[in-house]
N, C-alpha and C positions, 0 to 999 in steps of 0.2 A: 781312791787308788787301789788298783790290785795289786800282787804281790809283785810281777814283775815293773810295774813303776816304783814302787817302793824301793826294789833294790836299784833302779836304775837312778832314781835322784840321788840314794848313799854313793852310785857309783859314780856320778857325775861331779860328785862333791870332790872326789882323787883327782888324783895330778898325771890321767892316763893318757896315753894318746889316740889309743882306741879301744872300746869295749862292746859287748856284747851278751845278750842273755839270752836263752835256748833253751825253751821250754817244749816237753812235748807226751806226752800218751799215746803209748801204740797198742793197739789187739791184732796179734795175728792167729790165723783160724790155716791147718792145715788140714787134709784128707788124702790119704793114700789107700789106693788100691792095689795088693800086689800078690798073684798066685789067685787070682778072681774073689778075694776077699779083703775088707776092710783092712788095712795093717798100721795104717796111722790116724786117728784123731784127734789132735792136739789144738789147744786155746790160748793163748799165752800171754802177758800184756808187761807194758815198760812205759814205768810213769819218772819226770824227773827235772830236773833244773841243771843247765852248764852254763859257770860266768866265767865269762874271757875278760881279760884287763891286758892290755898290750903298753908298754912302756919301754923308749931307746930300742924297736925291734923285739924285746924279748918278752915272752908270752908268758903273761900265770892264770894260772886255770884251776877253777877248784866246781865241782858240783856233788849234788845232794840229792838221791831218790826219796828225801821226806819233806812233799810238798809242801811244808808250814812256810809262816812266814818268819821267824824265829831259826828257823834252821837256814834257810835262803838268805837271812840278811849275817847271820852269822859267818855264813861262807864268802860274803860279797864281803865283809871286813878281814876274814884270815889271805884272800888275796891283797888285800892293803897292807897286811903286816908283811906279808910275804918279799913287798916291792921295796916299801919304807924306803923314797927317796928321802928327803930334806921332813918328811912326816908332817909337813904345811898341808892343809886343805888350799885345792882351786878348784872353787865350782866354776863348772860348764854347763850354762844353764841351755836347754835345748828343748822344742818345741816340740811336742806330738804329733803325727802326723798317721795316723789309720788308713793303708793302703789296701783295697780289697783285691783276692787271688781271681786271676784271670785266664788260665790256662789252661786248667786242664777242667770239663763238664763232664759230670756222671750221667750218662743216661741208667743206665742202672744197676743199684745201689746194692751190694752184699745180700740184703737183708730182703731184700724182695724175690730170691731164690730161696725157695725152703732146701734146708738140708738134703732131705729125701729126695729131693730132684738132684740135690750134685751125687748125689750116691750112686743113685737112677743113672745119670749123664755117666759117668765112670765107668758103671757096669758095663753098660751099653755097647762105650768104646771100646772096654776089653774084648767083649764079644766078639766084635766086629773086627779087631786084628787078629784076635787066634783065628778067624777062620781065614786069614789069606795063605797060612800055609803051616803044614805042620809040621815043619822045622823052626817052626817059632815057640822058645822053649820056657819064657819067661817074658810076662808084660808088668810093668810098674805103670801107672797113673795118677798124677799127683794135680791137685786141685790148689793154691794159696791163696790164702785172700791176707792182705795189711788194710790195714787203716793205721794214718798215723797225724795228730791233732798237736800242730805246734803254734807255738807263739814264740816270736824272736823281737826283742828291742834291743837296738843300739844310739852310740852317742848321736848319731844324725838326726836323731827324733823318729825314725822309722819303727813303727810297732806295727807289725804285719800277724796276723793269723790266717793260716791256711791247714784243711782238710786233705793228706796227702790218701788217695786210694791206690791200690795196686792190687792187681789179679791176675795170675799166672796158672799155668796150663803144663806141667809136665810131662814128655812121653819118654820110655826108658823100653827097651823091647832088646832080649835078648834070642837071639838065632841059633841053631845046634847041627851039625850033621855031620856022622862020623867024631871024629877027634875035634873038627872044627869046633871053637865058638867066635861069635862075631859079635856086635852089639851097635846099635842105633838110638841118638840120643835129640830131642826135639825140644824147644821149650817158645811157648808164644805167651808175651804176657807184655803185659803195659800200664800206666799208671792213667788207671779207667776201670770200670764196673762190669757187668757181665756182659755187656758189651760187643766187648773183649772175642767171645766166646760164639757171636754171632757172625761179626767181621772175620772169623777166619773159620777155615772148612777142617774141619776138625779130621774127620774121616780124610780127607787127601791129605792132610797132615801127617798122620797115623801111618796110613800106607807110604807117602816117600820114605818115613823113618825106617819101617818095617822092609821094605825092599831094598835099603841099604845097608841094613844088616846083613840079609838073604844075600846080596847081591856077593858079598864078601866070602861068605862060602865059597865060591863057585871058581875065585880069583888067583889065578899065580904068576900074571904079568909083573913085572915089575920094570920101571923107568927110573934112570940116572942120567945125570952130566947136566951141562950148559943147553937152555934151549929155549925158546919163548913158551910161555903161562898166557890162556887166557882166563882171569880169574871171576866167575859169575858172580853178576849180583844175586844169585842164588847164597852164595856163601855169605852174606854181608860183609861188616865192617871190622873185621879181627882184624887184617893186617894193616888198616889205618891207625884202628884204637893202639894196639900193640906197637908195633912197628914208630910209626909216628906221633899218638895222641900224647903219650905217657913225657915226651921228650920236649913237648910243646906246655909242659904243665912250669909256672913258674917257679914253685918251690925248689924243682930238681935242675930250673936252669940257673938260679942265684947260689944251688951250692958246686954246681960247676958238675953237673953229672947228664949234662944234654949234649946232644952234640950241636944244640943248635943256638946256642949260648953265643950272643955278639952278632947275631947275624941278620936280624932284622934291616930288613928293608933289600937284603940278597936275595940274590935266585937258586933256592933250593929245592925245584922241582920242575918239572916239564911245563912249559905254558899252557897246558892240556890241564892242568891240576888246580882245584880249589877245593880248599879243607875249611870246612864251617861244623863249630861244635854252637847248637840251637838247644836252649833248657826249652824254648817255646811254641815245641811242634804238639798239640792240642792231643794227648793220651800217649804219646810214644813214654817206655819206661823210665828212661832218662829224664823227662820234662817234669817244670816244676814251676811255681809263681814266682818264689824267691827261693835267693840260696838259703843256705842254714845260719848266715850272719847277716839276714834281712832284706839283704840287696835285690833287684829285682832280677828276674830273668835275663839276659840278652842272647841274640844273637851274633856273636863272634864270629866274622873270617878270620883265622888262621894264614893260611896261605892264599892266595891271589893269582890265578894269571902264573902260579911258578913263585910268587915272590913270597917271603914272609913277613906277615904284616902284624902280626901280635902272638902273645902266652895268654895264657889261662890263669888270670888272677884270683886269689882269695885277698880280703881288706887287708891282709899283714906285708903279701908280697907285694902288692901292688902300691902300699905304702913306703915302701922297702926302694922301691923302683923309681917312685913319683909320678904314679902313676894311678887310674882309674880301676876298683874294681870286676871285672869283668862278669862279677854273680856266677862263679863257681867255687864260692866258699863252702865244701859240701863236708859233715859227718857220718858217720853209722848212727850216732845215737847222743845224749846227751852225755855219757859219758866219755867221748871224744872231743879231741879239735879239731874246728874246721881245716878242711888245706885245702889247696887248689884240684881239683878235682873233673874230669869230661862229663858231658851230662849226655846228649845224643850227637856222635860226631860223624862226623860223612864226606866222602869226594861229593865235588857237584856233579849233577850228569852231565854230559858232553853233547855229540849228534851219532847216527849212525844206530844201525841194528846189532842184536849179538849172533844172529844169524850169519848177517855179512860177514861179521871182525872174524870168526872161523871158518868159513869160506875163506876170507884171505890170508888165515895161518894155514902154511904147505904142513909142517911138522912139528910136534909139540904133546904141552896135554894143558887140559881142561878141567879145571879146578872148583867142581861143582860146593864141596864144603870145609870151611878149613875145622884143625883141632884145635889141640894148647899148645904152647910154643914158650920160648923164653926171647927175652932181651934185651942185650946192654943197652940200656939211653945213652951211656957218655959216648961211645964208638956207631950207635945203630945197628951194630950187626942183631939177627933174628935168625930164630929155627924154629918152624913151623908145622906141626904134623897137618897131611891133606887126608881130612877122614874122606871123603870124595871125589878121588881124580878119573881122568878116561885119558886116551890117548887118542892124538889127531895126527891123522894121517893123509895129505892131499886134502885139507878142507873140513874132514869129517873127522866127528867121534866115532870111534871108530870098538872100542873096546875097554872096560874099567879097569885099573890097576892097584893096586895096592902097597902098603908098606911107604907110599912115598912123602918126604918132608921138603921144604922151601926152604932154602939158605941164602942170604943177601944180608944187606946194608939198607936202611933204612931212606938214607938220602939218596943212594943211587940209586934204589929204584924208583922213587920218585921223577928221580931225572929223568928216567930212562922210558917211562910210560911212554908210547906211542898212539895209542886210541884209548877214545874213554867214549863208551855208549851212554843211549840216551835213556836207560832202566835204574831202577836204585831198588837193593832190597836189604833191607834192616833183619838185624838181629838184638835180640835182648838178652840181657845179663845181670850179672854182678860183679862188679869190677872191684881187686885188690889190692889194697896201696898203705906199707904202714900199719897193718891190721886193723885196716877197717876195709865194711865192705858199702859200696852206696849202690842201688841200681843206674842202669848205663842203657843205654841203646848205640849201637853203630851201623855206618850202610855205606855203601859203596854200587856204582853204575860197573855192567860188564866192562873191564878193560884189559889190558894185552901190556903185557914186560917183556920186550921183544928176544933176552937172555936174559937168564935166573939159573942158578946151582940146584934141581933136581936130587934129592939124595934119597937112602933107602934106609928103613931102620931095623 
C-alpha cells in the first residue's frame, strides 16, 4: 500500500459519507522578457496532501505539505476527532479501481525546448513588435510552463493519477504618443506542451495586440444608449463565463445567490442558445481527465434548445441535491476544497456567417474584445468593459470606438439572442471564485443582442 491507500482504509474505517484524498506536486517554470531583457526567471514547486471527509453536508478538511506517512495519517485522524459523531468505527470497505487519464496528449513536453531557445523565441518576438511602430513604448513577454502530478482517491474506489501540463504565452504591449497611453493584452495558453506554440501564429498574435493598443491612440468616438451588439467570436467566452457560468455553478445556486435557482427544466434562453461546459476538449486550458475529487471528466449541457437542463456539480452538491456528480470538483491546490467549478464553457455554434449577421445589422457596434466586468449571480445584472468595439453603420464597421462598456441582465440577454453563427473562438484564463484560482477556457459563436444598454466610462 502507498500512503494514499493507507490513509484511505483509516478513512473508510469512519462513519463519512464522502471522502476524498488529493495529492499533488507541481513545478512551475516562468520567463519574462521585459524592456528587451530577461526580467523574470522563476522555478517554483508545491508538494502536498488534502483529506476531505464529508459528514450530514458538512465538510472537514485538514492537509499537510510533509509528505510522510506519519504526518498524512495523523491528519486523516485530526479530521475524525474533529467530526466525532457517536465515535463508533463503520468500515466501508471499497474496491480499487485505477482509471488511466485520457484527455489531454503531449506532443511536446517542457523539457524538449532548451531554455535558450524560449529566451531565443522571446527575443525574437520582442523584436518583431517594436518594429511595427514607434509609438510602442513598452513590450512584456511571458513564457509559463506547470506541470502538475496528482493522485486523488475516494470512497468509490476511484484512484486516478494524472500528469496535468500547461503552457501559456503572454503578450503585454504598451502604446505611447503625446499624453496618450493605451495598452494591449493577449494570452494563448492550453493544458498541452509546446505544441501550444506551434498551433498558433505567434507573430499575428503580437500584431492584433499591438494594433489595438495603436489603434486606441488615435480614438475619440465614443457610443451610448440602447441598440443591438454583434458580439465576435473573436472576443470569446467572458460574457457566457461571467454573465452566465458562475450562476450555473451549484454551490451558489443551493445558497440561493443565482438567479437560476428552481428553474430547471424552464425556458431561460432563446432557442438559438446551448451552453455546454466540456473538461474533455483534448489541450484546451480548461480540460482535464478528472476533477480534483476523482471524478471523471464529462461533458455537461447546461442549457438546451433555451431550456435549462443541469448545474455544475462538485460530490458535496450534488450530494446535497441527490444528485450525480458532474466532475467539476475543481481546487487551486491541495491546500483548498474542491467546489463546483467551469472547466471550458461555450454557446453551441449555430448556421450563418458573421459577414452576413452585420450586413443585416443597419446600426450598432461590434464587439471585437471584451475586458473585466462585474456581476451579481442572484439578479444577473453585468458591466462589462469593450477593450474592442467599432461602430456599424448601414451593414458596415465602420469606425473604432472607445471608453465603451455592456450593461444588461444576464437572462435577458440570453432570451433576447437573435442569431448565433456558425464560428467559435475560445479564450483562456484563470478564473476567481472564493480565492482560489483554477485554469478555464470559454468560447462563444459570433452572435447579435438585438438591444443591449451601451454605456461610457
Amino acid at each position: 500500500m502507498d500512503i494514499l491507500e493507507k490513509a484511505g482504509s483509516l478513512l473508510s474505517s469512519y462513519n463519512f459519507d464522502l471522502w476524498d484524498i488529493f495529492f499533488e506536486n507541481t513545478e512551475t517554470k516562468i520567463i519574462s522578457l521585459e524592456n528587451s531583457k530577461i526580467d523574470q526567471f522563476t522555478c517554483c514547486s508545491l508538494s502536498g496532501i488534502g483529506i476531505k471527509g464529508v459528514k450530514d453536508f458538512n465538510i472537514f478538511y485538514n492537509c499537510t505539505d510533509e509528505v510522510k506517512e506519519k504526518k498524512v495519517l495523523n491528519a486523516v485522524r485530526n479530521i475524525k476527532n474533529n467530526f466525532l459523531t457517536s465515535g463508533k468505527k463503520k468500515t466501508k470497505n471499497y474496491i480499487r479501481r485505477i482509471i488511466p487519464p485520457d484527455v489531454n496528449k503531449i506532443k511536446i513536453p517542457h523539457n524538449k525546448i532548451k531554455t535558450d531557445k524560449k529566451i531565443e523565441l522571446l527575443k525574437e518576438m520582442d523584436n518583431f513588435v517594436r518594429k511595427i511602430s514607434h509609438n510602442i513604448k513598452q513590450v512584456k513577454l511571458t513564457i509559463s510552463e506547470k506541470i502538475q502530478e496528482v493522485k486523488i482517491l475516494n470512497d468509490t474506489g476511484n484512484y486516478v493519477k494524472d500528469r496535468r501540463i500547461y503552457t501559456t504565452f503572454i503578450i503585454f504591449i504598451m502604446a505611447g504618443k503625446g499624453n496618450s497611453i493605451e495598452t494591449g493584452y493577449s494570452v494563448i495558453s492550453g493544458a498541452c506542451g509546446y505544441e501550444l506554440l506551434k498551433q498558433n501564429n505567434l507573430k499575428e498574435k503580437s500584431r492584433e495586440t499591438a494594433e489595438a493598443a495603436l489603434r486606441l491612440l488615435d480614438i475619440n468616438e465614443k457610443i451610448t444608449g440602447e441598440m443591438p451588439a454583434v458580439i465576435s467570436a473573436e472576443a470569446g467566452g467572458t460574457l457566457i463565463h461571467e454573465a452566465i457560468g458562475h450562476s450555473l455553478e451549484a454551490d451558489l445556486v443551493q445558497k440561493n445567490l443565482s438567479e437560476y435557482k428552481g428553474k430547471i427544466g424552464q425556458v431561460v434562453a432563446s432557442p438559438l442558445i446551448t451552453v455546454i461546459d466540456d473538461a474533455t476538449i483534448p489541450g484546451k486550458r480548461g480540460s482535464y481527465s478528472f476533477d480534483d475529487e476523482g471524478i471523471k471528466a464529462k461533458k455537461t449541457i447546461l442549457i438546451e434548445n433555451g431550456i435549462l437542463k443541469n448545474y455544475l456539480y462538485d460530490r458535496v452538491t450534488a450530494f446535497r441535491d441527490g444528485k450525480v456528480s458532474t466532475g467539476n470538483g475543481r481546487r487551486e491546490s491541495f491546500f483548498h476544497i474542491p467546489i463546483p467549478r467551469m472547466s471550458n464553457i461555450y454557446i453551441k455554434p449555430g448556421k450563418g456567417k458573421e459577414a452576413d449577421l452585420i450586413k443585416d445589422t443597419k446600426n450598432g457596434i461590434y464587439i471585437k474584445k471584451m475586458g473585466g466586468g462585474q456581476v451579481n449571480t442572484v439578479t444577473g445584472e453585468f458591466i462589462f468593459e469593450i477593450k474592442e468595439g467599432f461602430k456599424i453603420e448601414n451593414g458596415k464597421i465602420v469606425k473604432p470606438v472607445r471608453d465603451a462598456t455592456l450593461l444588461g441582465k444576464g437572462q435577458d440577454i440570453l432570451k433576447n439572442i437573435d442569431a448565433v453563427c456558425d464560428d467559435l473562438g475560445f479564450e483562456s484564463g484563470t478564473c476567481g471564485k472564493d480565492g482560489q484560482g483554477v485554469p478555464v477556457s470559454d468560447a462563444q459563436p459570433t452572435l447579435r443582442i438585438p438591444k443591449i444598454l451601451i454605456g461610457s466610462k
